[in-house]
C-alpha positions in Angstrom: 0.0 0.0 0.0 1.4 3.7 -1.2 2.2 5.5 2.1 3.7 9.2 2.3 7.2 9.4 3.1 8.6 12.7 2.9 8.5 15.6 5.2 5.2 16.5 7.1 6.4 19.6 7.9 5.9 20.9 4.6 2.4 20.0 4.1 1.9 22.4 6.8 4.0 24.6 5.1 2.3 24.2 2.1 -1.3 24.8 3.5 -0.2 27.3 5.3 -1.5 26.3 8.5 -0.9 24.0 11.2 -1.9 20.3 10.7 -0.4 18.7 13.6 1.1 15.9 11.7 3.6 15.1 14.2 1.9 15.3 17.7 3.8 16.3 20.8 6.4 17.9 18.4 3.8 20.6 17.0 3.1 22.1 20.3 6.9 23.2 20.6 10.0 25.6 19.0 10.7 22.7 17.0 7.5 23.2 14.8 8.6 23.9 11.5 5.7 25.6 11.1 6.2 28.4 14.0 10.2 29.0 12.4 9.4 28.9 8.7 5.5 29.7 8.0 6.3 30.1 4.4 5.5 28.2 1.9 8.4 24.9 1.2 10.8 25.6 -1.9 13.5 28.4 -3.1 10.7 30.9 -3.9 8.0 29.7 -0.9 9.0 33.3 0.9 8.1 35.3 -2.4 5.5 33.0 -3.7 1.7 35.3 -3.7 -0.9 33.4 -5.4 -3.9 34.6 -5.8 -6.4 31.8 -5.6 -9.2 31.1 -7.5 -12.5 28.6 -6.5 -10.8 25.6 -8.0 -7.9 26.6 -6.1 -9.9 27.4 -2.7 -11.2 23.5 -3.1 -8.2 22.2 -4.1 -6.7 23.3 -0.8 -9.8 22.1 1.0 -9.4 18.6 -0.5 -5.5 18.5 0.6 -5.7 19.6 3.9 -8.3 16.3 4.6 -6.1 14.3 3.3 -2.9 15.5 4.9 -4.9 15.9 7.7 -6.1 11.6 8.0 -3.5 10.6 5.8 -4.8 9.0 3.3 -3.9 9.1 -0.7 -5.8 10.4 -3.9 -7.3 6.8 -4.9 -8.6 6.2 -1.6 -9.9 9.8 -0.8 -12.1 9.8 -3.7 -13.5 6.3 -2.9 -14.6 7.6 0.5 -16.2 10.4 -1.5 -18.2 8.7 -3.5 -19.5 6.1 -0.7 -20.1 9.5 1.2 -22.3 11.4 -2.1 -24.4 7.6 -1.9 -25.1 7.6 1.6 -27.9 8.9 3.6 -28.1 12.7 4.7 -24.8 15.4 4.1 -22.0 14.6 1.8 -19.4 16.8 3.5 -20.2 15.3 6.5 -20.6 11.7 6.0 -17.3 12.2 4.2 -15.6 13.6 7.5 -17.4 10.8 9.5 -16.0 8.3 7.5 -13.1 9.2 7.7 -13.2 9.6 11.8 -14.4 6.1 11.4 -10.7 5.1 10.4 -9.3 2.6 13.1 -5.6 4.8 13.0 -7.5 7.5 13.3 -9.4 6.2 16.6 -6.2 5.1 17.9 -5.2 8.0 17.8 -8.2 10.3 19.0 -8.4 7.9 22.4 -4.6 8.9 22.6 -2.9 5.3 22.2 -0.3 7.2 19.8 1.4 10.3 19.5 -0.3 11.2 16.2 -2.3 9.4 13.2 1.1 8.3 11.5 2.3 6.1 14.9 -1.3 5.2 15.2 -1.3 4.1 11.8 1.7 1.9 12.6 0.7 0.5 15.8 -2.6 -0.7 13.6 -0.2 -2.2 11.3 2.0 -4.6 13.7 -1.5 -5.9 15.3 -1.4 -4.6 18.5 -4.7 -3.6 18.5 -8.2 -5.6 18.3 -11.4 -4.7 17.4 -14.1 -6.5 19.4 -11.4 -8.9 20.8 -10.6 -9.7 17.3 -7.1 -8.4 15.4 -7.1 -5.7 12.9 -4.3 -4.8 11.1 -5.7 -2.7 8.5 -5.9 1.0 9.8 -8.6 1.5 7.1 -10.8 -0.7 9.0 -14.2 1.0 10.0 -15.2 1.0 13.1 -19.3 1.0 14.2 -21.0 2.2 17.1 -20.8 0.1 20.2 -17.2 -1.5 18.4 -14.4 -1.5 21.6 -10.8 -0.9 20.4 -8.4 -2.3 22.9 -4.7 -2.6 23.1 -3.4 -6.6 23.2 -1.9 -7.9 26.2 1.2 -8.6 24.8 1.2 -5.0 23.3 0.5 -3.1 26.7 4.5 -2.3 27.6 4.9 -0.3 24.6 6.6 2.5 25.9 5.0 4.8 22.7 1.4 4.2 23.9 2.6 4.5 27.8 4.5 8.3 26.4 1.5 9.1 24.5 -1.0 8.7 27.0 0.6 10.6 29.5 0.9 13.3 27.6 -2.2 13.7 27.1 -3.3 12.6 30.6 -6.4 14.8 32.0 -7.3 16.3 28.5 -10.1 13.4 28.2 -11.6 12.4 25.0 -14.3 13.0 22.4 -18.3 13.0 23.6 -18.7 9.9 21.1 -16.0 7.9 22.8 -15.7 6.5 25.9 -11.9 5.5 27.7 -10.8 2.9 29.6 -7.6 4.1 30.5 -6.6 1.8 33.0 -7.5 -1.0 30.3 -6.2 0.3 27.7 -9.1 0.1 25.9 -12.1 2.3 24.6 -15.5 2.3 23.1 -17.5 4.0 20.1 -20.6 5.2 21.9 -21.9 6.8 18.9 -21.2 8.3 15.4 -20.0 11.5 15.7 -21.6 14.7 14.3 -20.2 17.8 12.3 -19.9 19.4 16.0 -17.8 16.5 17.0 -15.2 16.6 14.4 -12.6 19.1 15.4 -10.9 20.0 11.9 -10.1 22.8 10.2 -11.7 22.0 7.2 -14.5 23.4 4.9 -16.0 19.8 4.0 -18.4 21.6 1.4 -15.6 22.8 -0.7 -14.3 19.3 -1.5 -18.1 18.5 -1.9 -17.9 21.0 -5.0 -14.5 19.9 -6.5 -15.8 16.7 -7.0 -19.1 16.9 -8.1 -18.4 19.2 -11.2 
């Protein structure tokens, strides 16, 4: 499967706004971000475009998928299960995508940030209604748990990555069993529940002209 390699920091760059691709780091002097806010490249400090609609929903588009990390192929198949299903594109788009089992790892704060959560998911150290998944893609559903395996729990990244972010608590659609290491979906969440910066109906016009 095609995976991102290069620099995170520059997709920041390049949106021009801070992602947080790489957890505890973004929060400090070491942001790239916070020292070079400029566009990436030899001309990124001169560089003025002046953007038009397309370009508005371009960015839109590119900041989601930076964002989850996930690829062009598989964006646009989320998108068109989303324009199929029942109720708001935009946001059964976003929902899907919350849905992600690297991205749950992450938001119950097993890993640092979507990319070690999407490696943890990979090496099976994580089950899905006491049953393995190694697929980060996976889906989960309402009333799904996600718990760490027993022969997992002495990672130090998931002991690191839970204490910093001890006492900040977790989304009202999830529910954490810290001292378990485990966690449930109570719930699909809603628009309100999906804290990204992201105009969802933008990407909803890209794709449907």
């Amino acid at each position: 499967m095609a995976v991102y390699h290069d620099a995170r920091c520059r997709l920041c760059r390049r949106e021009g706004t801070k992602l947080f691709l790489k957890g505890a780091r973004c929060f400090t002097d070491k942001c790239a971000f916070e020292r070079r806010g400029y566009a990436p490249g030899e001309h990124g400090k001169s560089r003025r475009i002046k953007e038009t609609n397309y370009g508005q929903q371009l960015r839109e588009k590119q900041k989601a998928r930076r964002i989850y990390g996930v690829l062009e192929r598989q964006f646009r198949h989320y998108f068109a299960k989303a324009s199929t299903a029942k109720g708001v594109t935009g946001e059964a788009l976003l929902q899907m995508l919350e849905r992600r089992l690297d991205n749950i790892v992450f938001r119950f704060g097993f890993a640092p940030s979507r990319s070690a959560a999407r490696q943890l998911v990979r090496h099976g150290h994580f089950q899905v209604n006491g049953r393995r998944v190694d697929v980060p893609s996976f889906l989960v559903r309402a009333g799904d748990e996600v718990k760490l395996r027993d022969r997992s729990k002495t990672l130090t990244v998931v002991a690191s990555a839970l204490e910093a972010r001890k006492g900040q608590g977790v989304a009202e659609w999830m529910d954490l069993n810290a001292e378990q290491l485990s966690g449930r979906i109570l719930n699909i969440p809603t628009r309100a529940n999906i804290p990204v910066p992201i105009n969802e109906q933008l990407i909803v016009e890209l794709y449907s002209k």
